[in-house]
N, CA, C and O atoms as CSV, one atom per row, in Angstrom:
chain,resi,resn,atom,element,x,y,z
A,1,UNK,N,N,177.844,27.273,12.793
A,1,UNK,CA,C,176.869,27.259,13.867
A,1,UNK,C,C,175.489,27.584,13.296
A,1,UNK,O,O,175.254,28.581,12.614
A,2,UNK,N,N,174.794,26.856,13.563
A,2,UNK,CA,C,173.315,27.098,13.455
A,2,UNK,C,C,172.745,27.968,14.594
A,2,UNK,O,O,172.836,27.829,15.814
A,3,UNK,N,N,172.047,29.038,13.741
A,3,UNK,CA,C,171.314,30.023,14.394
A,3,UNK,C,C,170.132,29.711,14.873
A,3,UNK,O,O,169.614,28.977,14.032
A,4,UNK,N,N,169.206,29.907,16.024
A,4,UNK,CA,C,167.780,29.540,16.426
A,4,UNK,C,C,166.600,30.258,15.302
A,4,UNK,O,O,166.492,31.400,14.855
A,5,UNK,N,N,166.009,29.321,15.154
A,5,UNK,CA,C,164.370,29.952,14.744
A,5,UNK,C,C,163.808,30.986,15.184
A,5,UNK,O,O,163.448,30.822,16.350
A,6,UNK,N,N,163.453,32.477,14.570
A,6,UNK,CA,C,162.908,33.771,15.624
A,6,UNK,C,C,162.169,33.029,16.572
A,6,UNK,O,O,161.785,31.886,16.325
A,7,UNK,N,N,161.910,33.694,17.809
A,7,UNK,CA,C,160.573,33.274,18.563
A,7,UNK,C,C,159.268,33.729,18.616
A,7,UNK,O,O,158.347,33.257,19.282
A,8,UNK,N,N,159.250,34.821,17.755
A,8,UNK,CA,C,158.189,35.567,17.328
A,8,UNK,C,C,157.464,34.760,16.561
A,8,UNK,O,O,156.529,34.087,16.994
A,9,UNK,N,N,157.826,34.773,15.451
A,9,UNK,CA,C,157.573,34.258,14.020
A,9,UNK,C,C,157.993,32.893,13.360
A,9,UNK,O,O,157.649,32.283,12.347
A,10,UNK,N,N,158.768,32.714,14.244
A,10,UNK,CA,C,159.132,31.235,13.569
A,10,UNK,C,C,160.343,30.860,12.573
A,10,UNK,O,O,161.120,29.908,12.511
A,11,UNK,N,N,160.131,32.173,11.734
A,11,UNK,CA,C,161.268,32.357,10.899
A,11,UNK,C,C,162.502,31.861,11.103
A,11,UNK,O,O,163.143,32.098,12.127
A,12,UNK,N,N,163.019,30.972,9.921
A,12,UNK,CA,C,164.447,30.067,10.106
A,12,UNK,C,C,165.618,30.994,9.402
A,12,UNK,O,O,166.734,30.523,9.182
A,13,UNK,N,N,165.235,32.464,9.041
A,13,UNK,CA,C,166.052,33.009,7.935
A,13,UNK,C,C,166.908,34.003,9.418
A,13,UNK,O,O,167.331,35.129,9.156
A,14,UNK,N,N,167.024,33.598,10.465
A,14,UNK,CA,C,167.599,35.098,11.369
A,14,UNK,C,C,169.078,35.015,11.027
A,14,UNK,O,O,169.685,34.021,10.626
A,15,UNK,N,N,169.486,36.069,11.225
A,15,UNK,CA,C,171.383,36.189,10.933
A,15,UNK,C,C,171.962,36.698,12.312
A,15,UNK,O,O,171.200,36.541,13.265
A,16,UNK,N,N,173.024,37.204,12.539
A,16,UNK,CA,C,173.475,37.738,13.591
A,16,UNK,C,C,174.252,39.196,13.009
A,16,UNK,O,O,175.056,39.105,12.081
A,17,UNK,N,N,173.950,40.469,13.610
A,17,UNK,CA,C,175.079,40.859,13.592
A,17,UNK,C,C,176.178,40.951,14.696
A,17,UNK,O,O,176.483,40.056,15.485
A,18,UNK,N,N,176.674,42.110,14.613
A,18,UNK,CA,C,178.260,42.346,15.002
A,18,UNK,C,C,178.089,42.793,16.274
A,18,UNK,O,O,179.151,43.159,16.778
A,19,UNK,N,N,176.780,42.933,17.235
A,19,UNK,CA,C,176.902,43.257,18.428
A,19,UNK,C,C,176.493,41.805,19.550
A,19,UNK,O,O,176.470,41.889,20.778
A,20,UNK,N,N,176.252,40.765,18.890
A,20,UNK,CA,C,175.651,39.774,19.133
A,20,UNK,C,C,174.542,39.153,19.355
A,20,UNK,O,O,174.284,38.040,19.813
A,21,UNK,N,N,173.578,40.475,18.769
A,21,UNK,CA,C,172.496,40.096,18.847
A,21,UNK,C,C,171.758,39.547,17.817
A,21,UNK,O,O,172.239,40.169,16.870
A,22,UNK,N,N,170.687,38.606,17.207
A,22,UNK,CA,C,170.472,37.617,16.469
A,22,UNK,C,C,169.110,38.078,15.801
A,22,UNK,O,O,168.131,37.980,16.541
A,23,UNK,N,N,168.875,38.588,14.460
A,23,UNK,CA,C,167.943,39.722,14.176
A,23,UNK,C,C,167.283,38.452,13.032
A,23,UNK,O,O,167.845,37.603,12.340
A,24,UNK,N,N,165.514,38.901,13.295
A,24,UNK,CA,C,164.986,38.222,12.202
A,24,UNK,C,C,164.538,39.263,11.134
A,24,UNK,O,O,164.186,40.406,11.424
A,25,UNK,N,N,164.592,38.689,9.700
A,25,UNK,CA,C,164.494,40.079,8.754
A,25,UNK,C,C,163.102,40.028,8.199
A,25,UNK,O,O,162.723,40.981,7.517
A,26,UNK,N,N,162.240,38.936,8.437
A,26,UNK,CA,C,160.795,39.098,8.524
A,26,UNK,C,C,160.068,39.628,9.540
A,26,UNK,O,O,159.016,39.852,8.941
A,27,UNK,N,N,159.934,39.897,10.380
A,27,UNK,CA,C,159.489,40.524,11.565
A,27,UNK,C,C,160.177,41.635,12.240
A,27,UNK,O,O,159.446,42.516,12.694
A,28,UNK,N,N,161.569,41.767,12.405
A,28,UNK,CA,C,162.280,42.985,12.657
A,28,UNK,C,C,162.684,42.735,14.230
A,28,UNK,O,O,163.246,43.496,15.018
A,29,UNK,N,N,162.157,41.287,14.418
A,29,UNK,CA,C,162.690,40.770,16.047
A,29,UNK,C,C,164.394,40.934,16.606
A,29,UNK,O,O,165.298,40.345,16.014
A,30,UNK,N,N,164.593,41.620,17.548
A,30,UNK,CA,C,166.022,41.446,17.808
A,30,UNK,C,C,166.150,40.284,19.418
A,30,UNK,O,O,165.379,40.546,20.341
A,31,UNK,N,N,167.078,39.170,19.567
A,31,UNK,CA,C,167.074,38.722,20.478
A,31,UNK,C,C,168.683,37.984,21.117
A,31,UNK,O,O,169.692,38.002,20.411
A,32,UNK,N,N,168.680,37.632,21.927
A,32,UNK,CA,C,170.189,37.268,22.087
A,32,UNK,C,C,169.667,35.544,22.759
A,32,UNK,O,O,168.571,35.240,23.231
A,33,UNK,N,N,170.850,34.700,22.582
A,33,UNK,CA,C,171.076,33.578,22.852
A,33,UNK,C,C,170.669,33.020,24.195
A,33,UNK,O,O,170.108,31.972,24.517
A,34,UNK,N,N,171.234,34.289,25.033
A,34,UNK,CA,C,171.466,34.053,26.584
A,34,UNK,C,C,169.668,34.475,26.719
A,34,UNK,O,O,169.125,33.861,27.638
A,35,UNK,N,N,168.841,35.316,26.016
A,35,UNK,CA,C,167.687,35.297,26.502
A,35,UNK,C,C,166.706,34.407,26.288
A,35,UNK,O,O,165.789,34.191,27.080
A,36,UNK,N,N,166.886,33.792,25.075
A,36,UNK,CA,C,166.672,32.408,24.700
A,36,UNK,C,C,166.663,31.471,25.923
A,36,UNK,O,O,165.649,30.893,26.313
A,37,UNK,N,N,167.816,31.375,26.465
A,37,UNK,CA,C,168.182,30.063,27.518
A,37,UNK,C,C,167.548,30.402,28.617
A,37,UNK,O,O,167.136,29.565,29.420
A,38,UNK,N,N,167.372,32.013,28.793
A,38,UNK,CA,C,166.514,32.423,30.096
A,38,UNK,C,C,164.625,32.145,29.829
A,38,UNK,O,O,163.837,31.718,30.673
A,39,UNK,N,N,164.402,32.439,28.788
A,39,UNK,CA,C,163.011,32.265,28.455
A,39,UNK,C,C,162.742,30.487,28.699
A,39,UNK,O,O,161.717,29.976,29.150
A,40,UNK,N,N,163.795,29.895,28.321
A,40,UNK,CA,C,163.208,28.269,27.880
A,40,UNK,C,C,163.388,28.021,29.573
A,40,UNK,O,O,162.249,27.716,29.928
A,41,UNK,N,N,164.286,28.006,30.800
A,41,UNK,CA,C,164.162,27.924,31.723
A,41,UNK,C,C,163.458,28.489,32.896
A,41,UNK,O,O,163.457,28.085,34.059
A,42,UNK,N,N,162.734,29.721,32.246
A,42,UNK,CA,C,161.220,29.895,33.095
A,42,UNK,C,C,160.276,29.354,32.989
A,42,UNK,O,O,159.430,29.253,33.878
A,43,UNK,N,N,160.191,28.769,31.601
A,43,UNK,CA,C,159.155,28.143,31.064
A,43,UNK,C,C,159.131,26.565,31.357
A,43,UNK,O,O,158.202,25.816,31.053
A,44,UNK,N,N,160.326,26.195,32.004
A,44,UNK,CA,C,160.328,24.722,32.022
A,44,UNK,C,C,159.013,24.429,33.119
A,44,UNK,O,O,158.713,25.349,33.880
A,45,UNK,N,N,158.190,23.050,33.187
A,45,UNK,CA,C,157.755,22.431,34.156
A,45,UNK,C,C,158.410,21.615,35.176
A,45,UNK,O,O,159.134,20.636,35.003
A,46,UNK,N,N,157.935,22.335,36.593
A,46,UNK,CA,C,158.709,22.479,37.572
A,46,UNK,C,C,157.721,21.640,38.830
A,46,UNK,O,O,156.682,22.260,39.057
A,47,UNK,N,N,157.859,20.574,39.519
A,47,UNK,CA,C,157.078,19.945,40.896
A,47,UNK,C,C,156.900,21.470,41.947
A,47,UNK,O,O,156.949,22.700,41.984
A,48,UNK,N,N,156.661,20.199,42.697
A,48,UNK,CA,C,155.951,21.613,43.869
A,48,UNK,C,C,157.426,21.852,44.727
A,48,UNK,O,O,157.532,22.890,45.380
A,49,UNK,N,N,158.272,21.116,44.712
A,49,UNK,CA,C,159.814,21.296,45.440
A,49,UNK,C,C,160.526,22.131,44.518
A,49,UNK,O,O,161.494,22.776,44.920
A,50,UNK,N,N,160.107,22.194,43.187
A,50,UNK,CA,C,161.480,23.225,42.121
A,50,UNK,C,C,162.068,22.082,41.648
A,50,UNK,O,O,163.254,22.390,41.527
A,51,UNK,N,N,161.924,20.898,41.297
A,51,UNK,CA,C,162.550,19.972,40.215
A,51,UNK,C,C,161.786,20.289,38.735
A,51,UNK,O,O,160.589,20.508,38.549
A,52,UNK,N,N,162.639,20.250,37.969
A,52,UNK,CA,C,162.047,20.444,36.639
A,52,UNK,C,C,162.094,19.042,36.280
A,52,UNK,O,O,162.964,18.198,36.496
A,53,UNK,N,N,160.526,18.939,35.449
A,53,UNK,CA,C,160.306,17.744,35.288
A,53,UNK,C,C,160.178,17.727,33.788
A,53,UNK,O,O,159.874,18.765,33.200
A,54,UNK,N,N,160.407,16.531,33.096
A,54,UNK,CA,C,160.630,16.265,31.800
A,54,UNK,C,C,159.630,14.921,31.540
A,54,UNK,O,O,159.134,14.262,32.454
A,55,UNK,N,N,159.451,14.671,30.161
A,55,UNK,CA,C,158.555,13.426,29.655
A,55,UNK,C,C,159.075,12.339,30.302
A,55,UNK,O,O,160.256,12.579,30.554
A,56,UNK,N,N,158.670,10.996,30.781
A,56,UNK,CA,C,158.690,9.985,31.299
A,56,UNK,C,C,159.389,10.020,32.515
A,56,UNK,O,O,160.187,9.115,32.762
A,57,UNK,N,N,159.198,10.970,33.338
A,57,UNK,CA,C,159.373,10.946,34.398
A,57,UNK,C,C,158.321,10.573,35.538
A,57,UNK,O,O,157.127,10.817,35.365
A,58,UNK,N,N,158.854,9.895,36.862
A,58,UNK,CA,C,157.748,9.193,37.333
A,58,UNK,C,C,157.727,10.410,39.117
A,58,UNK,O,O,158.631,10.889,39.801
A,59,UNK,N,N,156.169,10.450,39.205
A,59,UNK,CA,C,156.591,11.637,40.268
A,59,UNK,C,C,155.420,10.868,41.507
A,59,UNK,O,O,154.598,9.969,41.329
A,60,UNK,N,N,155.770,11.665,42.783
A,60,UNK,CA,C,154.537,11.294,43.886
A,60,UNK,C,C,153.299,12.227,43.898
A,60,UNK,O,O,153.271,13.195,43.138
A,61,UNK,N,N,152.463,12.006,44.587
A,61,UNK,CA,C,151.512,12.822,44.525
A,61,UNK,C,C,151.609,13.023,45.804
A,61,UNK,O,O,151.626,12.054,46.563
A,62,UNK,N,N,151.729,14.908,46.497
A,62,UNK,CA,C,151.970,14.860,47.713
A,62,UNK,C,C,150.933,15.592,48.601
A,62,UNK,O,O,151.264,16.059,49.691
A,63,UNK,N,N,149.630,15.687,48.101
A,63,UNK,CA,C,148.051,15.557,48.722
A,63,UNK,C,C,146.907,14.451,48.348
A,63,UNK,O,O,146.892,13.686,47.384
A,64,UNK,N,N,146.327,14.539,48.989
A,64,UNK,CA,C,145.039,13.818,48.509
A,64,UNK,C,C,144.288,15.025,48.070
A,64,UNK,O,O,144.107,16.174,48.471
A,65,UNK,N,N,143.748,13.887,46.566
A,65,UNK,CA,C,143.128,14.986,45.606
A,65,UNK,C,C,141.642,14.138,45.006
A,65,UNK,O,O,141.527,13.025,44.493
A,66,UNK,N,N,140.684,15.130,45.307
A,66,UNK,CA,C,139.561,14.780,45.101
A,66,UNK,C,C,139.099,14.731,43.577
A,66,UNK,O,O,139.512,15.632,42.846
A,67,UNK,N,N,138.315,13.797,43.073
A,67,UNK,CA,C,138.627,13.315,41.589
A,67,UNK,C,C,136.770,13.652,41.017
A,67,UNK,O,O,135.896,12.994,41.581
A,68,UNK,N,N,136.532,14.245,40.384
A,68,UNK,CA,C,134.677,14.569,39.914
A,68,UNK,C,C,134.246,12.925,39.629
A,68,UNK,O,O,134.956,12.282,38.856
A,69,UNK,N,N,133.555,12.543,40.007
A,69,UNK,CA,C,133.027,11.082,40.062
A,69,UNK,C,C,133.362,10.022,40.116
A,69,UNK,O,O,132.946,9.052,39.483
A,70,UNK,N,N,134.109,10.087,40.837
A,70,UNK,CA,C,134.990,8.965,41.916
A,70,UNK,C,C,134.770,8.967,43.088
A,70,UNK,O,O,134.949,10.090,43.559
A,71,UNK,N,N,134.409,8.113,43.929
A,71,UNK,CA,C,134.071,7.461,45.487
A,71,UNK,C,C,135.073,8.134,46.025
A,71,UNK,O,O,134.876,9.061,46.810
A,72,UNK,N,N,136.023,7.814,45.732
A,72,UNK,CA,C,137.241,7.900,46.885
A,72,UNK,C,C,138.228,8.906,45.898
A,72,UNK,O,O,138.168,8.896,44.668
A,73,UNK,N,N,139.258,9.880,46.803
A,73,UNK,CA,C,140.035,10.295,46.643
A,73,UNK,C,C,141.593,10.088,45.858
A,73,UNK,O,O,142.023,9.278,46.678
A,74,UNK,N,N,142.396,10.196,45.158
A,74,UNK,CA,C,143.843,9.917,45.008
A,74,UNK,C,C,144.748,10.293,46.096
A,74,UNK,O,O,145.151,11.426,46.357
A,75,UNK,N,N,145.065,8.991,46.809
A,75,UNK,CA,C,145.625,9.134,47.987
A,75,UNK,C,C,147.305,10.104,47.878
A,75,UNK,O,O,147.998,10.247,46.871
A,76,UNK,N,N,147.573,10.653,49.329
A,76,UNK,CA,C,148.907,11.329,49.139
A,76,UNK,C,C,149.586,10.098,49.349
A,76,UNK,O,O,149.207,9.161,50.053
A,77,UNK,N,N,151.005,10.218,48.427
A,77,UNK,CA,C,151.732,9.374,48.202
A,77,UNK,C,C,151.405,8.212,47.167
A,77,UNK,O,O,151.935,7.102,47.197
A,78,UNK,N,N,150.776,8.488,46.561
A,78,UNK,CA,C,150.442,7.648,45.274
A,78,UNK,C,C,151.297,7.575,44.015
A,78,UNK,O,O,150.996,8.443,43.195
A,79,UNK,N,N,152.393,6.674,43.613
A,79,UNK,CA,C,153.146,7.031,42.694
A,79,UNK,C,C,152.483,6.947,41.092
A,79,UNK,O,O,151.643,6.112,40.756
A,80,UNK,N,N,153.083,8.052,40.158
A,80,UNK,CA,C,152.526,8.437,39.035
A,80,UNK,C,C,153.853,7.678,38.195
A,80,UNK,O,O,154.953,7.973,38.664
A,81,UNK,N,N,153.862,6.744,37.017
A,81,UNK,CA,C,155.123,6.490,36.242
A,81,UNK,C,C,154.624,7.357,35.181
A,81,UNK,O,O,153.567,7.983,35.264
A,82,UNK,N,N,155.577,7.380,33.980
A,82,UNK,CA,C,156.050,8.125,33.011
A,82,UNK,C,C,154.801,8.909,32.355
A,82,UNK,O,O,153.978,8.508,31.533
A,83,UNK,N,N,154.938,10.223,33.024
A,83,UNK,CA,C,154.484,11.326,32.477
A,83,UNK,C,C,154.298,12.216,31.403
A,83,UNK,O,O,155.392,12.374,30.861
A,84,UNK,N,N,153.266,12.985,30.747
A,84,UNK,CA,C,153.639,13.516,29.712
A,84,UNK,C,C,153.274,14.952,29.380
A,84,UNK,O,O,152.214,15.345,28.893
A,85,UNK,N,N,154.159,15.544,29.668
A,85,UNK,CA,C,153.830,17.181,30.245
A,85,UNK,C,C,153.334,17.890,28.562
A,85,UNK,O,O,153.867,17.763,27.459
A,86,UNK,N,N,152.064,18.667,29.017
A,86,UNK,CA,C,151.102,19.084,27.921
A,86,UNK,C,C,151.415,20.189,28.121
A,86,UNK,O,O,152.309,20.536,28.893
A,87,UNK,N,N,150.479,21.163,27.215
A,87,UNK,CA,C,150.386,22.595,27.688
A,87,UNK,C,C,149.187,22.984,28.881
A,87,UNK,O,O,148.031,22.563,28.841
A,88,UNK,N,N,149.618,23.672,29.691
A,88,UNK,CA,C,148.563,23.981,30.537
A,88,UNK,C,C,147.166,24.725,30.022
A,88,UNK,O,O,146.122,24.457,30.616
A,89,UNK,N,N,147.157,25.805,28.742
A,89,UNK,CA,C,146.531,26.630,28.563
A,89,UNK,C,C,145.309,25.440,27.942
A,89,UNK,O,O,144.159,25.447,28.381
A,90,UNK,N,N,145.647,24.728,27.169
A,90,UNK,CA,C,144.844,23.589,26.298
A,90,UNK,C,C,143.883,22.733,27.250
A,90,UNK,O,O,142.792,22.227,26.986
A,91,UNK,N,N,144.729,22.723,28.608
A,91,UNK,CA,C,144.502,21.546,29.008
A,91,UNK,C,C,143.605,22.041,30.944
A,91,UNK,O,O,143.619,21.434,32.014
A,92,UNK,N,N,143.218,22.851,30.685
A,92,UNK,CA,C,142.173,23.536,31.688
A,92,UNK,C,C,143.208,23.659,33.198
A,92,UNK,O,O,142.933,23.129,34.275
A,93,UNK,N,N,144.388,24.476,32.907
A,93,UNK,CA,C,145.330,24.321,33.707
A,93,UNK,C,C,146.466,22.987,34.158
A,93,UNK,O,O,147.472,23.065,34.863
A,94,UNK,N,N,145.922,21.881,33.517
A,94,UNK,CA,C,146.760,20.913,34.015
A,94,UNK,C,C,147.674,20.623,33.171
A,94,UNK,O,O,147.433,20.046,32.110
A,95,UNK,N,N,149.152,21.093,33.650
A,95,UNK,CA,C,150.061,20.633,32.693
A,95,UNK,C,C,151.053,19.336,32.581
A,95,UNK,O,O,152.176,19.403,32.082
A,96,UNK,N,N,150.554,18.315,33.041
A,96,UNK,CA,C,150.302,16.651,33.161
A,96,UNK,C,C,149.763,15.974,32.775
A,96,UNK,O,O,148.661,15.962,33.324
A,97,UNK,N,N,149.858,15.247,32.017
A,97,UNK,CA,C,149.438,13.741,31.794
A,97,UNK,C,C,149.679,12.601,31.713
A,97,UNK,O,O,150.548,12.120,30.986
A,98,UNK,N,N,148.569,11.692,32.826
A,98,UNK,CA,C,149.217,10.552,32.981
A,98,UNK,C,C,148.306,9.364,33.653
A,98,UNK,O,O,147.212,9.657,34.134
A,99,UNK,N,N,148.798,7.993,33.673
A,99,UNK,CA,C,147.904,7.022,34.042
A,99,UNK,C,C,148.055,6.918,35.500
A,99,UNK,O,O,149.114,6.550,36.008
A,100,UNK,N,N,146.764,7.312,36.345
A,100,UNK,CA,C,147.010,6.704,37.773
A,100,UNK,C,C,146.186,5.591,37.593
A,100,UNK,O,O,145.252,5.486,36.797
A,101,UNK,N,N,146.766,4.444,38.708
A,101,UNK,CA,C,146.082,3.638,38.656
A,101,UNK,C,C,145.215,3.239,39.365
A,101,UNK,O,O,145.430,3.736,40.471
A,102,UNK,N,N,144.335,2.621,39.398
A,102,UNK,CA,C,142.890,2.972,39.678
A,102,UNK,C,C,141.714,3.823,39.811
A,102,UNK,O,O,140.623,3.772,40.379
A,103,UNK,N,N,142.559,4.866,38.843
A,103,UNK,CA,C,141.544,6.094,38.306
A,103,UNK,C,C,141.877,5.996,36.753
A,103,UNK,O,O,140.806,6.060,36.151
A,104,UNK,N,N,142.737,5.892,36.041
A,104,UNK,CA,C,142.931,6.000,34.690
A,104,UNK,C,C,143.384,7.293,34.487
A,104,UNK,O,O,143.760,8.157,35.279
A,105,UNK,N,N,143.278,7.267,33.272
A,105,UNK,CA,C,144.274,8.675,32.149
A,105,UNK,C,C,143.668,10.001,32.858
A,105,UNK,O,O,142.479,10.286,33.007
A,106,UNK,N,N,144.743,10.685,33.229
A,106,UNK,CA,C,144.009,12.243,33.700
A,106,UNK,C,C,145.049,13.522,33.898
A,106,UNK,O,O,146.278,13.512,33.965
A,107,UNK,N,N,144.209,14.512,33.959
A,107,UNK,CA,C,145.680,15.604,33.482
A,107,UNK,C,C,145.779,16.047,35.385
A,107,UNK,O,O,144.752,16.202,36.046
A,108,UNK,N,N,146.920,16.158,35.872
A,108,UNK,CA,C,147.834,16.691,37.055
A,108,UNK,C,C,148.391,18.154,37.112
A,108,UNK,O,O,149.230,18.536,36.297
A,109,UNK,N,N,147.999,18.790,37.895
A,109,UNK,CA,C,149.026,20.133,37.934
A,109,UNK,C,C,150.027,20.094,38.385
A,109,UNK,O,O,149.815,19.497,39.441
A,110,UNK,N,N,151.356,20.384,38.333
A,110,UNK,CA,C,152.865,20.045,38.825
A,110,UNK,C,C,152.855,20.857,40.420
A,110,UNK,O,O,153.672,20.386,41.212
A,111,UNK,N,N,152.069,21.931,40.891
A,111,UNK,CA,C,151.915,22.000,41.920
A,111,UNK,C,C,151.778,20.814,43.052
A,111,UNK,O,O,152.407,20.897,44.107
A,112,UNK,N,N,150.563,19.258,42.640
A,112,UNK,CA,C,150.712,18.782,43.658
A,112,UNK,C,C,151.603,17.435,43.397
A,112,UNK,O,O,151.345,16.310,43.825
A,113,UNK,N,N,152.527,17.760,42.725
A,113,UNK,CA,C,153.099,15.950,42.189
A,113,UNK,C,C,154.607,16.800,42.770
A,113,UNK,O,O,154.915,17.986,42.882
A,114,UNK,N,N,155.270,15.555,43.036
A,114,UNK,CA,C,157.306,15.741,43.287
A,114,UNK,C,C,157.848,14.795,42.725
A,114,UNK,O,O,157.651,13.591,42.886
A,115,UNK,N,N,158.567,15.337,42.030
A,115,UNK,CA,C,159.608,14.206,40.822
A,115,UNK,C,C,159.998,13.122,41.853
A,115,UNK,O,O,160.232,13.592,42.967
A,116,UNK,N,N,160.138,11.608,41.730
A,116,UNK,CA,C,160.561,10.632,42.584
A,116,UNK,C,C,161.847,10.213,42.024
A,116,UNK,O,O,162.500,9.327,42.574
């Protein structure tokens, strides 16, 4: 079995011992498997219903959302195809990206989109 990469540090050298917990010997990180699976599933990107959404997924838009120099609005119910979920911190909160059409390439917050 292959052991995970610390999450601290990165480090590929972690071992396990005998209580089951999974220790890195560069950093002195102790962590377990099951918290692993809990960390990666808080962290997933999630619509405004609680679907976790993944790359090329196609979602609705379920307000109208006003766009900085554009005439008109992105209507509610506007479908978005294959998505490409960024980091939010990079990306001035929006952790979306994607082509609408008749506005072009632009980043979405998963608050107002629902997986279709």
């Amino acid at each position: 079995m292959s052991l995970p990469a610390c999450p601290k540090c990165q480090s590929t050298y972690t071992y396990e011992d005998g209580s089951g917990l999974i220790i890195c010997p560069e950093c002195a990180y102790e962590f377990s498997l099951a918290e692993l699976e809990e960390n990666a599933a808080n962290q997933a990107v999630k619509d405004a219903v609680g679907n976790i959404l993944e790359d090329g997924d196609s979602v609705t838009i379920i307000k109208d959302l006003q766009v900085k120099g554009m005439p008109k609005p992105i209507k509610k119910g506007t479908k978005v195809k294959s998505i490409r979920l960024v980091d939010p911190d990079a990306n001035n909160g929006h952790d979306i990206e994607a082509k609408v059409d008749g506005f072009g390439s632009m980043g979405l917050k998963s608050s107002v989109v629902k997986k279709s």
